[in-house]
C-alpha positions in Angstrom: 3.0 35.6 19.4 0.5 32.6 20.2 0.1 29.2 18.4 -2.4 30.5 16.0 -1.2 33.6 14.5 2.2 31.1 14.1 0.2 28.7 12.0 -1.6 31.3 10.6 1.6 33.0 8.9 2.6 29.5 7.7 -0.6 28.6 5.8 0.1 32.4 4.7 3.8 31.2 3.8 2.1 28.2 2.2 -0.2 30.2 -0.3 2.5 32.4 -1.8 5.0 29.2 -2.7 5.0 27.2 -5.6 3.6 27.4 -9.3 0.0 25.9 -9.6 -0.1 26.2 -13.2 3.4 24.9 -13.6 2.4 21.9 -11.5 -0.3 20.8 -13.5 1.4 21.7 -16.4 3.8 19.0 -15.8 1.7 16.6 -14.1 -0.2 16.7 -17.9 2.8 15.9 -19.0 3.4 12.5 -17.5 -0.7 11.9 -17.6 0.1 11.7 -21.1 2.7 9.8 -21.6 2.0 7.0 -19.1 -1.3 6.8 -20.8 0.7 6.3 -24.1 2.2 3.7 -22.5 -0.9 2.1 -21.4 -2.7 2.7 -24.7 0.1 0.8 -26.4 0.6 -2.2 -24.2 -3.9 -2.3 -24.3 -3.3 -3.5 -27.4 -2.0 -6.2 -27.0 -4.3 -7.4 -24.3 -6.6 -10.0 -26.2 -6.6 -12.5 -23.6 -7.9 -13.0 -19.7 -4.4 -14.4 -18.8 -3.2 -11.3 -20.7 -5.2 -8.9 -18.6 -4.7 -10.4 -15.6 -0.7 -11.4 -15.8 0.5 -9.3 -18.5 0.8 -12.8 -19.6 3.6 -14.1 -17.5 6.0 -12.7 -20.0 8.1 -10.4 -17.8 12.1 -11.1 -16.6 13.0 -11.4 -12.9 14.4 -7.8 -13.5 11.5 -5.9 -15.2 9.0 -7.4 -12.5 11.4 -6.7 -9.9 11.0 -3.0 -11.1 7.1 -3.5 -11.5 6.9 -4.7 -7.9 9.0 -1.9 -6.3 6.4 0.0 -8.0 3.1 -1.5 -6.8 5.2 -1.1 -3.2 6.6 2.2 -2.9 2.8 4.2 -3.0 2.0 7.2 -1.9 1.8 5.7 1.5 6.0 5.4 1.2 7.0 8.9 -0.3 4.2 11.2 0.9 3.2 9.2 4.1 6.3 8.3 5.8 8.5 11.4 4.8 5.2 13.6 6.6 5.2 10.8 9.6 9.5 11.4 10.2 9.0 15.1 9.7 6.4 15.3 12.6 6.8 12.3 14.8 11.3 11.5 14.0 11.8 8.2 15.6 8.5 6.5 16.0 7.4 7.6 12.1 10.5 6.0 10.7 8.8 2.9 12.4 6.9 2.3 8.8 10.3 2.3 6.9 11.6 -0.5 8.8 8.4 -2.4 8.8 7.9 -2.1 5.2 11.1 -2.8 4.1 11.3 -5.9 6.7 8.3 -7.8 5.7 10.1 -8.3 2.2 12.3 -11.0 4.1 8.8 -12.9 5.0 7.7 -12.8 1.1 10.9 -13.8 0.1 11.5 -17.1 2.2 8.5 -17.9 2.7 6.4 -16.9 0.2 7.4 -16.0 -3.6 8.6 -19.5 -5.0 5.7 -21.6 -3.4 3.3 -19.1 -4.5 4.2 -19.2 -8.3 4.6 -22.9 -8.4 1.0 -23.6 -7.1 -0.9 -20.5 -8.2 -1.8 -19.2 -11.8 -3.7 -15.9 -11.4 -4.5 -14.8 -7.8 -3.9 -16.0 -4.2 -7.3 -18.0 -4.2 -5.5 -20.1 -6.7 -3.2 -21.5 -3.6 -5.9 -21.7 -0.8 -7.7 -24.0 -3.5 -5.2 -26.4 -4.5 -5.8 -29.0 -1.8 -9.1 -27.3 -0.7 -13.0 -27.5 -1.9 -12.6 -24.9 -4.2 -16.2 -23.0 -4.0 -15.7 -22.0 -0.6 -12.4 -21.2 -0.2 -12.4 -19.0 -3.0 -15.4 -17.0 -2.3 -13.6 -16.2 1.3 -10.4 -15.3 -0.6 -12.1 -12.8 -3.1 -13.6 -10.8 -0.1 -10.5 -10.6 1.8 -8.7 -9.7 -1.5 -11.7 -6.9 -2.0 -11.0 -5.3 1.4 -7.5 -5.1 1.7 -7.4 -3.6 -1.8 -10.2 -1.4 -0.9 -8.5 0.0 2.4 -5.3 0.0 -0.1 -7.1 1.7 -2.8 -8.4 5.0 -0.1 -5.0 5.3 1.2 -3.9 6.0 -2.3 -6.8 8.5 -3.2 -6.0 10.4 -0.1 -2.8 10.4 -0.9 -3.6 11.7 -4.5 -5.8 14.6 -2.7 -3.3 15.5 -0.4 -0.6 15.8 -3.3 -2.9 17.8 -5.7 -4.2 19.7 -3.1 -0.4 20.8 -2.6 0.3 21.2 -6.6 -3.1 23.7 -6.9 -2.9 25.2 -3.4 -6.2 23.9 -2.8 -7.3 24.3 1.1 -11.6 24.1 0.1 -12.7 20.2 0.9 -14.9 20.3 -2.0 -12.4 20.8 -4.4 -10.0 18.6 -3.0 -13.1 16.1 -2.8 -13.4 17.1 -6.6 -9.9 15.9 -7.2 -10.2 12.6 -5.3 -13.0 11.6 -7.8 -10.9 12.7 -10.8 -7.8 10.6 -9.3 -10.4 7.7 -9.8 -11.5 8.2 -13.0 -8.3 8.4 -14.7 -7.1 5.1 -12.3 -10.5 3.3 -13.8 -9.5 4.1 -17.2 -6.0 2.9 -17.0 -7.3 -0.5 -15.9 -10.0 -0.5 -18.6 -7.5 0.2 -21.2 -4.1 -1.4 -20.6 -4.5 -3.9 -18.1 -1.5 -6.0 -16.3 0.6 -5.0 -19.0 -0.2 -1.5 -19.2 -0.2 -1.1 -15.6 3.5 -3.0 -15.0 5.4 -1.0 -17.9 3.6 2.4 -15.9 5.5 0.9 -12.8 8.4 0.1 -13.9 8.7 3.8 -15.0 7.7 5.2 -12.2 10.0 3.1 -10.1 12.8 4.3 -11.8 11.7 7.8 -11.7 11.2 7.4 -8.1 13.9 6.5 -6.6 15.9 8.6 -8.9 13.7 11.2 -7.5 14.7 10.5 -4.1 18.2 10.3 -4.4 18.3 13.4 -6.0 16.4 14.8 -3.1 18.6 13.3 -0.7 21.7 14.7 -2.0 20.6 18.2 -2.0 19.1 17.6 1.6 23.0 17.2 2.7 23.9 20.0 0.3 21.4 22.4 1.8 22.3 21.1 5.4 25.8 21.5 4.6 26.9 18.7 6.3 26.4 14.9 7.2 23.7 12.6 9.0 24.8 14.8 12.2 24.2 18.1 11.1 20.8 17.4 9.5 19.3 15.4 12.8 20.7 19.2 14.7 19.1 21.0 12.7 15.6 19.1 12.8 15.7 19.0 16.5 16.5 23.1 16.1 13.4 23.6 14.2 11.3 21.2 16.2 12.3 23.6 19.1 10.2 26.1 17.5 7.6 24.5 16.7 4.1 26.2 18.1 2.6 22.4 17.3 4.7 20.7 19.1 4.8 22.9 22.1 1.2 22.9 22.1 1.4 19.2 22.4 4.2 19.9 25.3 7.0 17.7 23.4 10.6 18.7 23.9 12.7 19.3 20.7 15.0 16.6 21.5 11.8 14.2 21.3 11.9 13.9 17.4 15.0 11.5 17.9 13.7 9.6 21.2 10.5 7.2 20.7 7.5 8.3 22.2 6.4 11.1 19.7 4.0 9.4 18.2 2.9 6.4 20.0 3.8 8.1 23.5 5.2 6.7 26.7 2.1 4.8 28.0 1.5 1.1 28.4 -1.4 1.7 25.6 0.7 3.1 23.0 3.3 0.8 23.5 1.3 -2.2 22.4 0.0 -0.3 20.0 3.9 0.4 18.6 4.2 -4.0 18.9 0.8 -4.1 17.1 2.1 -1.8 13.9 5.4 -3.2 14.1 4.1 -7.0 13.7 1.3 -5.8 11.2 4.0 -4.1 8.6 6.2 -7.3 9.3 3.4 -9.6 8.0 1.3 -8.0 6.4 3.1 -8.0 2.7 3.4 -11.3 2.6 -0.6 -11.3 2.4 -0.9 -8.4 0.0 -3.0 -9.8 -2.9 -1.6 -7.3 -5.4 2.0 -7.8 -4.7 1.4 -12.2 -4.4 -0.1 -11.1 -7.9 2.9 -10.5 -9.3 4.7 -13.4 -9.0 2.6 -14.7 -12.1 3.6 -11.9 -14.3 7.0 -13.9 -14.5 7.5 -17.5 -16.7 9.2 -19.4 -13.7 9.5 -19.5 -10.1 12.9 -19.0 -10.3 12.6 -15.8 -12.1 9.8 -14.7 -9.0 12.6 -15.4 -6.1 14.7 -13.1 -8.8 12.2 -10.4 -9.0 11.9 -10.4 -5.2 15.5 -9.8 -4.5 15.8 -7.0 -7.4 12.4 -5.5 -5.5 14.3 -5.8 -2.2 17.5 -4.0 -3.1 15.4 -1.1 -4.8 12.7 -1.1 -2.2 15.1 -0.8 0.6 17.5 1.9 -0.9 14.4 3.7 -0.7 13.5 3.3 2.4 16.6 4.3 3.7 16.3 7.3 1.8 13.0 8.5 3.5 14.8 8.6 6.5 16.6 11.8 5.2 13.9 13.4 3.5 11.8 13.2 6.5 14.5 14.7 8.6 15.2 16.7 6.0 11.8 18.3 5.6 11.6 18.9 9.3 14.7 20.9 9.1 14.1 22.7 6.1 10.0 23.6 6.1 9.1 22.7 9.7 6.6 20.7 11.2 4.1 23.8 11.7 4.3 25.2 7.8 4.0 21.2 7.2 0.7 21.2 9.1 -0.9 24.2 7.6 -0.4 23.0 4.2 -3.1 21.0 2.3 -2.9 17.8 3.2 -1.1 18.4 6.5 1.8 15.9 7.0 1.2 14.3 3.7 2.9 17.8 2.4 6.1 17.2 3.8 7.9 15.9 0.7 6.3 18.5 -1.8 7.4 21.1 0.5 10.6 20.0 0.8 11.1 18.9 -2.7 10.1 22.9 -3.2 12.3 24.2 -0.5 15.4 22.4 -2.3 14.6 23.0 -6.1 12.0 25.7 -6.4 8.8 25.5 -8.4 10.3 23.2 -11.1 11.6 20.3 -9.2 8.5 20.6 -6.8 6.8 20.3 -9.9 8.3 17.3 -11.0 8.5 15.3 -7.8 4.7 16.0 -7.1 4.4 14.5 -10.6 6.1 11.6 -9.6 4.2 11.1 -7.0 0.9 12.0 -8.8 2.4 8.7 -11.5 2.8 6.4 -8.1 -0.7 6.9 -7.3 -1.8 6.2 -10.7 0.1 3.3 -11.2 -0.3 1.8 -7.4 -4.4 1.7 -7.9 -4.2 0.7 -11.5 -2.7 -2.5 -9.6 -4.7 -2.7 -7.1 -7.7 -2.5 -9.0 -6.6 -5.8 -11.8 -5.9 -7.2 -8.2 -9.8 -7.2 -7.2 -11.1 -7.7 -10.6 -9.4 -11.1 -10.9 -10.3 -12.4 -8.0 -14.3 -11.1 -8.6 -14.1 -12.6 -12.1 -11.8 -15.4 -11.8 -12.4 -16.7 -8.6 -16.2 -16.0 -7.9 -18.0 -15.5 -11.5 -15.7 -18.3 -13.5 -14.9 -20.5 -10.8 -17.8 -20.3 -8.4 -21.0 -18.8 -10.2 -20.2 -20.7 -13.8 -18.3 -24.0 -12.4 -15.2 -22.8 -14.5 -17.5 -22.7 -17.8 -17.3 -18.8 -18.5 -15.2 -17.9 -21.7 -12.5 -15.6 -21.3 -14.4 -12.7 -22.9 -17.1 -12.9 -19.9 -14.0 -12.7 -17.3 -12.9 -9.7 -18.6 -15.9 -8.3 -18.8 -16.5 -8.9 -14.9 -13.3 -7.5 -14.0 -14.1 -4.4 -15.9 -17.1 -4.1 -14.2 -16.0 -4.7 -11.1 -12.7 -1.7 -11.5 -15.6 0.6 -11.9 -17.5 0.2 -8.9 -14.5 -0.5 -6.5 -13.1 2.6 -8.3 -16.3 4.7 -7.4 -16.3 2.9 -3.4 -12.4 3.9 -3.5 -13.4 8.0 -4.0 -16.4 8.2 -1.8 -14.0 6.3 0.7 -10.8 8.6 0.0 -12.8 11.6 0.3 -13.6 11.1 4.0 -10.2 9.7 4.7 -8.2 12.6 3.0 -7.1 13.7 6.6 -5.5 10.8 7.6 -2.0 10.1 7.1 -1.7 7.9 4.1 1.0 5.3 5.9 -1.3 4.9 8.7 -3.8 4.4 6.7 -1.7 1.9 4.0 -0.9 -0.2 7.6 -4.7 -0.8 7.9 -4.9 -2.6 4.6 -1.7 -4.8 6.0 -3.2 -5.6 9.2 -6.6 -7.4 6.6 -3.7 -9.2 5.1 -1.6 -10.7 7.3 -4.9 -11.2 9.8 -7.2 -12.9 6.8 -4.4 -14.0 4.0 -1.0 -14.6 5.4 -2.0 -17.8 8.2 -4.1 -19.6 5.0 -1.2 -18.8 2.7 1.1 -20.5 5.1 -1.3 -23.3 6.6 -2.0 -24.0 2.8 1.4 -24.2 2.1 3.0 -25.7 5.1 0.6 -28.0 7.1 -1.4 -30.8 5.9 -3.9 -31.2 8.3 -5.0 -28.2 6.9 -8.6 -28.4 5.5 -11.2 -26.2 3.9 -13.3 -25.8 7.4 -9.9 -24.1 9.0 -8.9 -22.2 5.7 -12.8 -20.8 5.1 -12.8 -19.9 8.9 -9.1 -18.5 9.3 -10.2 -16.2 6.5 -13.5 -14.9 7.6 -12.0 -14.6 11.4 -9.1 -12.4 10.1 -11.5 -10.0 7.9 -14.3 -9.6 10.3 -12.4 -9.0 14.1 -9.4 -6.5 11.6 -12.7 -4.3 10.7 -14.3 -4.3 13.8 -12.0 -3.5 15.6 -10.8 -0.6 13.2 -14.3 0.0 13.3 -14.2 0.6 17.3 -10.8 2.4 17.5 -9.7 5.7 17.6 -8.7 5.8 14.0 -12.1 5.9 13.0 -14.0 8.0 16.1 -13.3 9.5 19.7 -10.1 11.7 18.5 -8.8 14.6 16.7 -7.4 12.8 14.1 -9.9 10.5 13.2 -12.0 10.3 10.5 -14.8 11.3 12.6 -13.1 13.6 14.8 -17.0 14.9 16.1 -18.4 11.2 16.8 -17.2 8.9 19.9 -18.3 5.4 19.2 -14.2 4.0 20.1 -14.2 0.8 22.5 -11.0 -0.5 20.9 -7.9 1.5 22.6 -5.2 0.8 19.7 -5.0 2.4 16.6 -3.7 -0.7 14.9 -5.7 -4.0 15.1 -3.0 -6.8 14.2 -1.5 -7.3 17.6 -5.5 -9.4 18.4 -6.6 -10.2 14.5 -3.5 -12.1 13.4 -2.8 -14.3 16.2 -6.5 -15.2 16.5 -6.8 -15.9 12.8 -4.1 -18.2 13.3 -5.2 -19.6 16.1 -8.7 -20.4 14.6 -7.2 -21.7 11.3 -5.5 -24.1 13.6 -8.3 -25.1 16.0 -11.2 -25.6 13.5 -9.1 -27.8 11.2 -8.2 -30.4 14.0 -11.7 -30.5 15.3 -13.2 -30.9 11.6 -13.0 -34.0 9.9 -10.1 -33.7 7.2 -10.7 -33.2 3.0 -9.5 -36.6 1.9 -7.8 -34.9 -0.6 -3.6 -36.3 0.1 -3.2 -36.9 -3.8 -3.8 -32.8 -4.0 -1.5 -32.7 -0.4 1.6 -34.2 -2.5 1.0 -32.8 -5.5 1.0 -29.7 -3.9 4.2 -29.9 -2.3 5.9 -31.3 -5.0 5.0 -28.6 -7.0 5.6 -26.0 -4.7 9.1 -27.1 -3.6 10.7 -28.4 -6.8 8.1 -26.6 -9.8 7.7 -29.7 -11.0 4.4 -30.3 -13.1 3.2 -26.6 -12.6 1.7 -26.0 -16.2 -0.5 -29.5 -15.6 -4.0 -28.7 -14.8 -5.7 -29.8 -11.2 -7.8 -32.2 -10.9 -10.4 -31.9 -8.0 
């Protein structure tokens, strides 16, 4: 039997499992009452620091919750469960990357950040810096990495519905991108921070207990330990007509190489991923966002290490759902599914529970989405209304009212850019895609976060071009790789307009970013600004005097 009639009988195997009805039916169900949740918290949304911060009211624990949230996307249950199942080894790469970088936010990061700050990163780059500049080059590097963010999660969101309504037409898939969008824009436009952290701290919960409950009956259907499950994936893998198409060996899902391959190329593309998923959260403007959800510092180092120990009991927990999926549905049935790899987890989910618990994990899921670009969304708003419109257009004069206004504004057009941009990326795998958003940060956020922070010769010349260096070579040279044309899995699989080798940028953009931070701040003249210096590091160390205003 050759390769296609094989995948053939798997999308056939594909069409007869699972409940669409009974998946939407319960995916109503937690529409519903997250958008209770929302409706209720909306109401007590009155003020900008309210819609941006939830109002800083939150515990160490409950934002510790609320930040495992905003963290574990679709990118982390449907991306990296699909990018084990297929690739083993090299896909459990974004586990250990993502889970990782939380030691870089942690030390380095989190306390500084909510000693200096108030509403948004911009905040901190403007402390000891002219502020106009500075935070007109932070807003647009806040607007990109939440847009790339943003279209992982609505490809994510059309893979997953695609797989609840056995949808395999584009249109309709397209169709269900743009509704993902809608319901994400009125989430923001109705609860706000507040709304949107009490939706994540549910879903984290439901989550991870999702997950675990997953896991165990993984072992339970394996019958056996870590052992027996990696036997049996290589067993299926030996099968597989994809894989043998490829000319991989079964044993090849526990060796590296499946992925990136064996070649000097996709080696330092494996070094470029690894250091992008490393920095790259410590530059992520909607997590640094909420570490102003809390009252204290102390409270945001407290939320980080409750976000740690959930975040990486996950992550270890992928590691057996992805095997798990390649042992139990196979990398070919995972492939002809809707949504390709990004299937793995429903289909496993359904392979270990039926039509019920498939049901409810692809809910789940469907609630991560929601939740992860409701955040993602307040992220760009604030830094649109706060830090161009109030503090740049009106010289810090606007009234509350009028920020709120602009944010809401803004949600709807970034939500409208985020489904026309989802819809052409819905055949990419949502953790590759997630990694792209990481390389904008730690190439255009993380060195000015850390410059600003650490360094005093550090001026507004180096900050302003840091940022813009960071933002501009990261999309060109996504722009120019094979992610985006010159390959069968790129978003223009037809076009070949690649002059970039590497998939991932990070490995060039961050050390140049850094390098031209440092260069054009000892060649400019300095701010004259060293009362803002020591206030800033007063405050940032000790938290001393963080409620006084700034005077520029």
């Amino acid at each position: 039997m050759n390769n296609v009639n094989l995948i053939t009988l798997a999308q056939e195997e594909v069409v007869k499992t699972g409940n669409p009805i009974l998946n939407i039916s319960i995916f109503i169900v937690f529409l519903v009452v997250t958008m209770t949740v929302v409706l209720r918290a909306g109401k007590t949304t009155k003020e900008a620091s309210d819609f941006y911060t939830g109002g800083g009211a939150f515990s160490g624990r409950q934002n510790g919750l609320a930040i495992s949230g905003d963290y574990l996307s679709a990118a982390s249950f449907l991306g990296i469960v699909g990018a084990v199942a297929i690739n083993g080894y090299d896909g459990f790469l974004y586990s250990i990357g993502f889970f990782v970088a939380w030691l870089v936010a942690l030390m380095l990061v989190a306390e500084p950040l909510r000693n200096v700050g108030r509403f948004t990163m911009a905040d901190v780059l403007s402390f000891r810096l002219k502020q106009k500049p500075v935070r007109v080059a932070a807003a647009i590097a806040t607007l990109f990495v939440s847009l790339f963010y943003l279209v992982a999660q609505m490809a994510g969101a059309g893979s997953l519905v695609s797989v609840l309504m056995n949808i395999h037409d584009f249109f309709w898939q397209a169709v269900v991108v743009g509704v993902v969008g809608v319901i994400m824009i009125v989430y923001v436009l109705v609860g706000g921070m507040k709304g949107t952290t009490y939706v994540q701290m549910i879903k984290a919960v439901l989550l991870v207990t999702g997950v675990l409950a997953m896991s165990i009956l993984t072992f339970i259907s394996i019958k056996g330990g870590f052992s027996d499950l990696f036997d049996a994936a290589i067993s299926m893998h030996a099968s597989s007509a994809h894989l043998a198409e490829k000319g991989y060996e079964a044993q090849a899902i526990m060796e590296p190489g499946l992925k990136f391959g064996k070649t000097l190329t996709t080696k330092i593309d494996f070094i470029s991923l690894a250091l992008t998923l490393v920095l790259g959260t410590g530059g992520l403007p909607h997590v640094l966002m909420r570490f102003y959800t809390v009252p204290t510092a102390t409270e945001a180092r407290r939320s980080v290490t409750w976000a740690i120990v959930i975040i990486g009991a996950f992550y270890l927990m992928t590691l057996v759902l992805g095997y798990g999926a390649a042992a139990l549905v196979g990398p070919d049935r995972i492939l002809a599914a809707p949504g390709g790899a990004n299937a793995a987890a429903p289909l496993l989910a359904l392979e270990l529970g039926g039509s019920i618990f498939m049901a409810v994990i692809s809910a789940v899921a469907f609630a991560t989405v929601l939740a992860v670009v409701a955040g993602l969304a307040i992220t760009a708003s604030a830094s649109i209304a706060h830090d161009v419109y109030h503090s740049v257009i009106r010289n810090g004069q606007s009234t509350e009212a009028e920020q709120v206004r602009v944010s809401h504004i803004t949600v709807v057009i970034l939500g409208i850019l985020a489904i026309v941009l989802g819809i052409l990326a819905m055949t990419q795998n949502v953790a590759f895609l997630v990694s792209l958003a990481f390389a904008i940060a730690a190439s255009a956020n993380l060195p000015t976060i850390l410059y600003s922070l650490y360094w005093r010769r550090f001026n507004t010349y180096g900050a302003v071009a840091s940022i813009y260096t960071g933002v501009i070579s990261c999309l060109l040279l996504i722009f120019f790789s094979p992610a985006v044309s010159g390959a069968p899995t790129s978003m223009f699989p037809d076009a070949d307009w690649h002059l970039f080798p590497l998939n991932s940028p990070g490995i060039v953009s961050i050390p140049l970013a850094f390098l031209v931070g440092y260069v054009v701040s000892l060649i400019t003249p300095p701010d004259n600004l060293d009362h803002l210096a020591d206030e800033m590091e007063v405050r940032s160390l000790t938290g001393v005097g963080v409620e006084a205003p700034v005077d520029h």
